[in-house]
N, C-alpha and C positions, 0 to 999 in steps of 0.2 A: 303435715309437711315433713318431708325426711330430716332426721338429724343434722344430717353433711348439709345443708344447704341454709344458707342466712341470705334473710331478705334485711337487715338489719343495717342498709345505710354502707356496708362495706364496699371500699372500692374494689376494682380488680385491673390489677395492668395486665400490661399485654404480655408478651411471652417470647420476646424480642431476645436472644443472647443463652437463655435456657438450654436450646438444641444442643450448643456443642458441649455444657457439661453435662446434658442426658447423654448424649452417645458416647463419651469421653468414657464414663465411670459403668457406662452399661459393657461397653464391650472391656474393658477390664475384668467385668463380674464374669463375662460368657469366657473369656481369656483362662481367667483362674479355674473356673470350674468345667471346664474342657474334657477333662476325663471321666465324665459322665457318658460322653456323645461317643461311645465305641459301638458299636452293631456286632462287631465281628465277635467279640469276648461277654452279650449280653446274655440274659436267660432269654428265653426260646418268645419269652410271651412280651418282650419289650426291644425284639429287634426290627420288625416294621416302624415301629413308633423312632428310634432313633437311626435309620438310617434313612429317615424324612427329617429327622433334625441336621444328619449330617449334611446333607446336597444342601440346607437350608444357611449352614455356617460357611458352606464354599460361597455359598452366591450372596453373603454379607461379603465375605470379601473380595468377591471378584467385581463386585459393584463399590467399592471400597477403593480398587485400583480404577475403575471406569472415572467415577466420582471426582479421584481426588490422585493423580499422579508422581505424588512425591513418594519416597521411603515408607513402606510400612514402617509405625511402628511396636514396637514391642508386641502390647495385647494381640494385634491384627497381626502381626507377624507370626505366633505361635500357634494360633487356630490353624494360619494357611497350614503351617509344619503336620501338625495333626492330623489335618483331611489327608496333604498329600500323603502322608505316614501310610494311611489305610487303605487311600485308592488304589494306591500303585502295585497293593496286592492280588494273586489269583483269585484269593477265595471272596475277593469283595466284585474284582472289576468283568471278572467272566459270569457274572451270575447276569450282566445284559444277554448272553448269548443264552444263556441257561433259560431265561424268563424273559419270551420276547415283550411282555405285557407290563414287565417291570422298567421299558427303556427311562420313563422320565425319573425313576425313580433314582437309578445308577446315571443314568446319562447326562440330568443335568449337574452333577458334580462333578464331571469331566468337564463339560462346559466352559464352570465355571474355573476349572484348574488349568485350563488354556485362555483363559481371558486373562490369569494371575503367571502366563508365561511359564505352565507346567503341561508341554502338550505331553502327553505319553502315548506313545507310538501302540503298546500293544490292546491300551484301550479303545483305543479309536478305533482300531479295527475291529473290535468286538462289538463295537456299535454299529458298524458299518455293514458286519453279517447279517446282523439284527433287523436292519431297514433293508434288506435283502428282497427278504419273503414280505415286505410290506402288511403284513397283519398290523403291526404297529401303527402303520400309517394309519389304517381305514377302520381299525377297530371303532366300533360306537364309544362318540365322549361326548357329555355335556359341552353345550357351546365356550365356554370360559376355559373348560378344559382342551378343547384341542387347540380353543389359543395360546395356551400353555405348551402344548407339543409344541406349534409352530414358531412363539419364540427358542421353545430348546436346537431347535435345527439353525433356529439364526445363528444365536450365540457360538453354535457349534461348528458352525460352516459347513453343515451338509446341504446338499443341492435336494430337491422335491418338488413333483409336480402336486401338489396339493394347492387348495384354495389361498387365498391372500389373507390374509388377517382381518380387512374390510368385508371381504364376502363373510368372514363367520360371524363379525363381531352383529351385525343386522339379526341375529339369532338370539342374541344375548337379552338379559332381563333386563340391563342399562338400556340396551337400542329402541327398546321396550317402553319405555319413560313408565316404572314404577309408581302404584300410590304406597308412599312410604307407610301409613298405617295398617297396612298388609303383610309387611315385609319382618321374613327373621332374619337370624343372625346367619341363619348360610344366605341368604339373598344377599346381605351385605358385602358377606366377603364373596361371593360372583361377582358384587361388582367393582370391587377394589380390586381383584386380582383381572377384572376384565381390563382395567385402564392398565395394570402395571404392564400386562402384558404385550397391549396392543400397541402404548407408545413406549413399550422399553424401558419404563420407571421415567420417562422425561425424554429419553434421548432419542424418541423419533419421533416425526412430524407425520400424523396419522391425520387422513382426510377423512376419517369416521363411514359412515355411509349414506343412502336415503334422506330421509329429513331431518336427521339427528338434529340437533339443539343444543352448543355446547353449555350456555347457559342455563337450561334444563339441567343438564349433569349437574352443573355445580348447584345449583340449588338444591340437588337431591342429598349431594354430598353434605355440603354443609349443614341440613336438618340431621341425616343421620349423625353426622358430628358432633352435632350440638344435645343428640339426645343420649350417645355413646358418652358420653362425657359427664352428662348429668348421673345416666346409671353407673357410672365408674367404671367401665369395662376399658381397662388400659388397653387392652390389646385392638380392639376394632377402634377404638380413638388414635393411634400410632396408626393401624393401616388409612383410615378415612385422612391423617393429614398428610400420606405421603401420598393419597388418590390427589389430595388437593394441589399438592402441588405440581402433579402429571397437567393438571387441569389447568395450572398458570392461577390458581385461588388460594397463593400461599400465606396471603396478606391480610385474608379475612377474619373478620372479630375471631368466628367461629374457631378459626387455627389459632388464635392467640390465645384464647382459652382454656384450650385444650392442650396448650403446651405448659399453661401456668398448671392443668390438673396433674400431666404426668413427672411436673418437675414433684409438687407436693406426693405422688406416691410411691417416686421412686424411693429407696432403702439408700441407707449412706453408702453402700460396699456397690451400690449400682444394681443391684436387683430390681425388676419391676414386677411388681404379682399380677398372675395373669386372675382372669376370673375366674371366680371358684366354680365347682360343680360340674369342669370340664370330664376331670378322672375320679376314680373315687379314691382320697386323697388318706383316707386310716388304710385301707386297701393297701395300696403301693406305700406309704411308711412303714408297715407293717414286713410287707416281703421284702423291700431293698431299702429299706433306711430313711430318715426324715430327712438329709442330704438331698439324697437322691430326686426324694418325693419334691422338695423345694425347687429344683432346679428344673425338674418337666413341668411342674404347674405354670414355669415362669421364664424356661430361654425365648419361647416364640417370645412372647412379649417384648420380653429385652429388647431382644434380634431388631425386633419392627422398628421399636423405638431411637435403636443406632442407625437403623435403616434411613428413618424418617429422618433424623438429626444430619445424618451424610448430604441428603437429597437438599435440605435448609439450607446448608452449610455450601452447596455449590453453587444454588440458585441467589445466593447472596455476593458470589464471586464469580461465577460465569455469564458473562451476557450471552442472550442467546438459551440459555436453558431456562425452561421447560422449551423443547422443539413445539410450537404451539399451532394449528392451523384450523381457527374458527368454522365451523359451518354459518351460513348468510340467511338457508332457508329460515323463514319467522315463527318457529312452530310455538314460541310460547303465545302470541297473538291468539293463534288459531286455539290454542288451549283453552286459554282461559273465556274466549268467545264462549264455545262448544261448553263449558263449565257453566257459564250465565244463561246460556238459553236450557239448560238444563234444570239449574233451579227453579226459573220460570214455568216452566214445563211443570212439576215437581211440585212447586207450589199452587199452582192452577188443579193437577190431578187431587190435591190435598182436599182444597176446597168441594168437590164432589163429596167427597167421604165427611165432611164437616155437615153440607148440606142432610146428608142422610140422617147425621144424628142428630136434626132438629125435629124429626119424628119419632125420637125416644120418649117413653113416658115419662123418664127421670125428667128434673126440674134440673138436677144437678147438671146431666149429660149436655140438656139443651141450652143450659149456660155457659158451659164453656166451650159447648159448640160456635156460641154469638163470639165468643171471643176468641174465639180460632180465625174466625170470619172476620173478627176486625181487624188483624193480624196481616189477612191479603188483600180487604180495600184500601190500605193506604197505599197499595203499590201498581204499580203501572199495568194497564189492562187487565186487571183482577175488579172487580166486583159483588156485591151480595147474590143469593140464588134470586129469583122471582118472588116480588113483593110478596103475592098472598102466600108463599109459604114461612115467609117469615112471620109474617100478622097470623099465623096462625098458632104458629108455634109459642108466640107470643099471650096470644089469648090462652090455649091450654097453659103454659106457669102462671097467667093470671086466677085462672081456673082452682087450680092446685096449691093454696094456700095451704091447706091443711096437713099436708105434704111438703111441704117446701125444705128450704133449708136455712140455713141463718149464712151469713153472711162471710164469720170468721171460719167457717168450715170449707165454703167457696172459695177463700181467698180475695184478698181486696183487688189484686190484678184484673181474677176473672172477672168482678162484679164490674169494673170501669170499663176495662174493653168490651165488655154487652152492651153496656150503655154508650159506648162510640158508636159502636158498632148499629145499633138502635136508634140511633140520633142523625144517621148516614143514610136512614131508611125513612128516617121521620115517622118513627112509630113509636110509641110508649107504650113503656110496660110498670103498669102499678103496681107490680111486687118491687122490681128496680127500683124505681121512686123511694120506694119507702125504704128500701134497704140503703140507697146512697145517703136518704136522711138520717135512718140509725149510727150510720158511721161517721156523718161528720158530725151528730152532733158528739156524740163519742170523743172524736177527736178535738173538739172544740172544749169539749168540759173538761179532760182534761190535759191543754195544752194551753198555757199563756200566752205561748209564743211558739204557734206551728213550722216546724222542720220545713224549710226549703227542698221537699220531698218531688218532683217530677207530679206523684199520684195527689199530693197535697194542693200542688201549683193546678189539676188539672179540675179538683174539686171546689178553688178557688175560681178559675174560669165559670163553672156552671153554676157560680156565685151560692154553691152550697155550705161553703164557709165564708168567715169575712178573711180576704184576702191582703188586709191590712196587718190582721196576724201573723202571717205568713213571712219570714223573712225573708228580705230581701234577697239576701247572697250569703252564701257559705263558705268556707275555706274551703279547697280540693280537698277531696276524699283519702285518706291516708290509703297504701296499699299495703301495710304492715297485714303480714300472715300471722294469724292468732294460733296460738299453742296447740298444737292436737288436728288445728285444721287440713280438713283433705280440700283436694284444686275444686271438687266442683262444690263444697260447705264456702267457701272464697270467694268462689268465682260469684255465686248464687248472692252473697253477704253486698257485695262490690258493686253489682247489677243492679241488685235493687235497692242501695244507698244513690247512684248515679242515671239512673233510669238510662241508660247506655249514652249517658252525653260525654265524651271524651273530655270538653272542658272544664268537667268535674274532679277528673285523676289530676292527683299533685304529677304537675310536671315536671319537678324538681326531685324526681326520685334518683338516688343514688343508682341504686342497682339492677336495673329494670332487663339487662341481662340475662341474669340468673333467674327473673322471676318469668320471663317469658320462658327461656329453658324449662325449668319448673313444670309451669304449664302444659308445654306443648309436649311433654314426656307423659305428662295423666292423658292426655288428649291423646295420643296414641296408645295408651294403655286402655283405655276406656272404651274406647274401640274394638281392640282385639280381644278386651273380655267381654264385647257387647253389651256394655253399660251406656244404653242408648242417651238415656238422659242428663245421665252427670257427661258423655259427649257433645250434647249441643250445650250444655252452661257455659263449657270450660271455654269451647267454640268462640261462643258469644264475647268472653271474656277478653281472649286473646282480641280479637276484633277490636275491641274498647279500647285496648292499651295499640293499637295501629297496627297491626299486626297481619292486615285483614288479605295481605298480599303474598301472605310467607306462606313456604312449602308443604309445611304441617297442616295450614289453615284450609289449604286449599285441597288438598289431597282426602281430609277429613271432613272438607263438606262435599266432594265425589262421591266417598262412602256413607254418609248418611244419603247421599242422593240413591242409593245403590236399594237401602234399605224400605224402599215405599212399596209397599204390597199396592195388588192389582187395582183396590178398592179402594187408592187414594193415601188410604193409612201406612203409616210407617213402625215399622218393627216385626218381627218375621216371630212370632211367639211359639212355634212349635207345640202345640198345644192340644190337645182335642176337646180341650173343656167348650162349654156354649156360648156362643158368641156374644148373650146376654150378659156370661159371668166375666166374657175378654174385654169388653167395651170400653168398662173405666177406662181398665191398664193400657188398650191400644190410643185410647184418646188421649191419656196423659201423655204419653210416647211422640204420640201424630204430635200435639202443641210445641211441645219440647224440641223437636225437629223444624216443625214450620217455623217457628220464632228465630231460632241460627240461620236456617235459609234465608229468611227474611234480611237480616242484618247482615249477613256475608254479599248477596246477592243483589239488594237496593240499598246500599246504607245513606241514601242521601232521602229515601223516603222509608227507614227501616222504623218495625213496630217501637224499637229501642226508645224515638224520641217522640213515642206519639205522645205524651202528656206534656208536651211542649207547648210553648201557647200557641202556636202556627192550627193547633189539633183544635183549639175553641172556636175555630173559624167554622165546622159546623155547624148545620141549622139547629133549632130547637125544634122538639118533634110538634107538628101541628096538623099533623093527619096524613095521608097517604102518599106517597111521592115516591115517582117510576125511579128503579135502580140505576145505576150509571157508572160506568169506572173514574175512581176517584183519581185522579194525577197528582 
């Protein structure tokens, strides 16, 4: 587990009062070191880069005067001095006429110098030749960005027949309802710059489009938030909580958190570090100074962060802001339907490919093929394949002693769910037999007093131990993260101390917070490194701790859904080795998969609690008996 994060019982408040000393001492920092931001007087290879910082310090304070209408003062008063210093020049403000492809670049710092009560007559019209020839207008832009044009024309008060802000925004990756485990960091910032743009930071009442979902949004928001926050990336944590509060979700844990992180990294002098790895930072020390260097790695940052702190700071004292206008249609409903019957779906195709490999030769494969299969009878319209291909399959590992495998090689999991699994069919198999005997007595010899273990309690039912050993009850399972431990080493530890019974987790956990943040950041990392399996643990995991609703949870069992090749199995191996040498690793994979599905998708009949005594209510095998779907 990362150094920065304690699961250790610590509280965390919320983030109530912070905003206005982050934006107080951040824009004194961007204040004082303001003569970085000149384009006009820069070297050749750092003047695109700063004169997107300048239109960037006009429009902190021309939203600064929207904001907030009293007096600049001071810090906010001597940036506005500064912009206007250099717009008002030829060699800055004609270069719109110069580059008609550069309008947002020059034009929204005009903008923003008439919203702060600085119209200047001869830029305006340079702007005005510009939208002339309309190339500007119709030039190809990403959908976020021509919303960005069409805010600059509001702000501006130019007249345009171009689309509405509604028609584009239905183009966007928000309109889109993103699976966040897919998404980078420019997907994020399309969609934080899609909300500022489209309601004005707050200050209009957008009717969105189509089916949008505002609730959708913000839960998308919120997880990015929550994961932004955990990697420490100051800068997309400031834009995600000024997205939140476009969204009227200023209130939420997630913003409260995230204002406690950027209070802890800001610098006393008001600096905030942007994240590293943007520029190459000996690079630019090197040719303009460690000044310099400090100040690009870190005014966005800042900026956001004074931005964000402005936006708290009105919505705490303007009724009426955020301008908010819900969409009605129900599309999380319909989501999360289409999401269930998918699993379903998912899990049924699983099963065929399980079926298949009870005609391996291995002992090994076709056991834990039983228990893949026991995995989908405890859930609704799922069933074993046809008897006699089980009893067959059966008879050959009886067959195959000499061959076989031992048990602690199998795993105790596999060898219990064959034998549900086999007990559900009413068939016996006498290498099982003997091997459940090998392990309880094992367990019996040496254990005075057997672990209230799920697997113990279900070996206790099949009256293979005495169940008088067995104690009664346990204290809830600690969720302390052990030194060195990674999410899915955790998740895997926690699972199989609890057998996925949730009244097992101490519910008196301090900080559960952090530990699902934690989580749901490997679970999205796990992902997009294709770490199929430590994905469905961690999965499981979050599920156990209640989880089984949240944005990450859900998004992440979409993309395992994503992952089932044609034959049932899940994980895409890219391989051309023989399908003999793929088999384990695709079956490990398929189980690992089926089992989160399982538990995200039935958790009232998930594999999680099948060693529960509800599970000893199966027959004992006494010979043949037709399959059936278990309920």
């Amino acid at each position: 587990m990362p150094e920065n994060v304690s699961l250790l019982g610590i509280s965390t408040p919320g983030g109530q009062g912070m905003h206005d000393t982050i934006e107080g001492t951040a824009v004194s920092w961007l204040a004082r070191t303001i003569g970085h931001c000149n384009p006009l007087i820069a070297h050749p290879s750092e003047r695109m880069f700063l004169h997107k910082a300048l239109l960037e310090m006009a429009l902190l304070v021309a939203y600064r005067v929207r904001f907030d209408p009293s007096p600049l003062d001071e810090s906010y008063q001597l940036i506005l001095e500064h912009v206007d210093s250099i717009a008002r020049l030829p060699p800055y403000y004609e270069r719109v006429a110069r580059d008609h492809n550069s309008l947002l670049l020059y034009g929204l710092t005009y903008a923003a110098l008439r919203l702060c009560g600085r119209d200047h007559r001869v830029f305006r019209h340079a702007i005005q030749k510009s939208l002339f020839t309309r190339h500007c207008l119709v030039a190809e832009r990403i959908p976020y960005r021509l919303l960005d044009l069409l805010h600059f024309l509001s702000l501006g008060g130019f007249d345009h027949d171009g689309p509405s802000p509604e028609d584009v925004f239905r183009f966007t990756i928000l309109a889109g309802d993103p699976n966040i485990v897919e998404m980078g960091d420019s997907d994020v910032y399309a969609v934080t710059h899609t909300v500022f743009y489209l309601t004005d930071f707050g200050f209009r009442s957008s009717t969105w489009s189509g089916s949008f979902d505002m609730d959708r949004a913000v839960s998308l928001v919120g997880a990015l938030l929550r994961h932004y926050t955990h990697l420490r990336n100051a800068d997309l944590s400031a834009e995600l909580i000024a997205t939140s509060i476009c969204l009227g979700a200023s209130h939420s844990e997630d913003v409260r958190h995230a204002w406690r992180f950027l209070h802890e990294i800001q610098e006393p002098d008001g600096r905030v570090p942007g994240p590293p790895g943007v520029i190459d930072e000996t690079m630019t020390a090197a040719d303009f100074g460690a000044d310099y260097c400090s100040w690009k790695t870190s005014y966005h940052t800042t900026l956001v962060c004074a931005l964000a702190g402005l936006m708290t700071r009105r919505g705490e004292t303007v009724p009426g802001y955020p301008a908010l206008q819900k969409h009605t249609t129900p599309v999380q409903e319909r989501s999360d339907a289409i999401l269930l019957q998918s699993c379903g779906e998912a899990i049924s195709h699983a099963s065929v490919f399980l079926e298949r490999c009870l005609g391996c030769s291995e002992t090994a494969i076709r056991l834990r093929a039983l228990a893949g299969l026991a995995m989908c009878i405890r859930l609704p319209g799922q069933c074993l394949p046809p008897i006699e291909t089980v009893k067959t399959a059966v008879m050959e590992i009886d067959a195959s002693h000499g061959c076989a495998v031992d048990w602690t090689s199998l795993g105790a999991d596999t060898l219990l769910l064959s034998v549900y699994a086999l007990r559900h069919a009413r068939v016996r198999c006498e290498y099982l037999e003997s091997m459940l005997e090998d392990i309880s007595s094992q367990l019996s010899a040496s254990h005075r007093e057997i672990p209230a273990l799920p697997s113990c309690v279900f070996l206790a039912g099949l009256e293979k131990i005495d169940g008088r050993a067995v104690l009664a009850a346990e204290p809830p399972t600690s969720t302390r993260v052990l030194p060195g431990e990674s999410a899915a080493e955790y998740s895997m530890r926690i699972l199989s101390a609890t057998g996925g019974d949730p009244r097992r987790i101490d519910g008196n956990m301090h900080d559960r917070y952090t530990l699902h943040q934690w989580l749901s950041t490997e679970l999205i990392l796990a992902c997009r490194e294709y770490r199929i399996v430590d994905a469905s643990v961690i999965l499981r995991m979050l599920i156990l701790l209640g989880a089984r609703g949240d944005r990450v949870v859900c998004d992440a069992a979409a993309y395992l859904i994503s992952q089932q090749c044609s034959d049932g199995a899940f994980g895409f191996l890219a391989s051309t080795a023989q399908e003999s040498e793929l088999l384990p690793l695709r079956l490990n994979w398929t189980l690992s998969t089926l089992w989160a599905l399982a538990d995200f998708a039935f958790p009232e009949h998930s594999v999680t609690m099948l060693f529960c005594a509800d599970a000893l209510e199966s027959p004992q095998p006494s010979g043949p008996h037709p399959c059936r779907p278990v309920h």
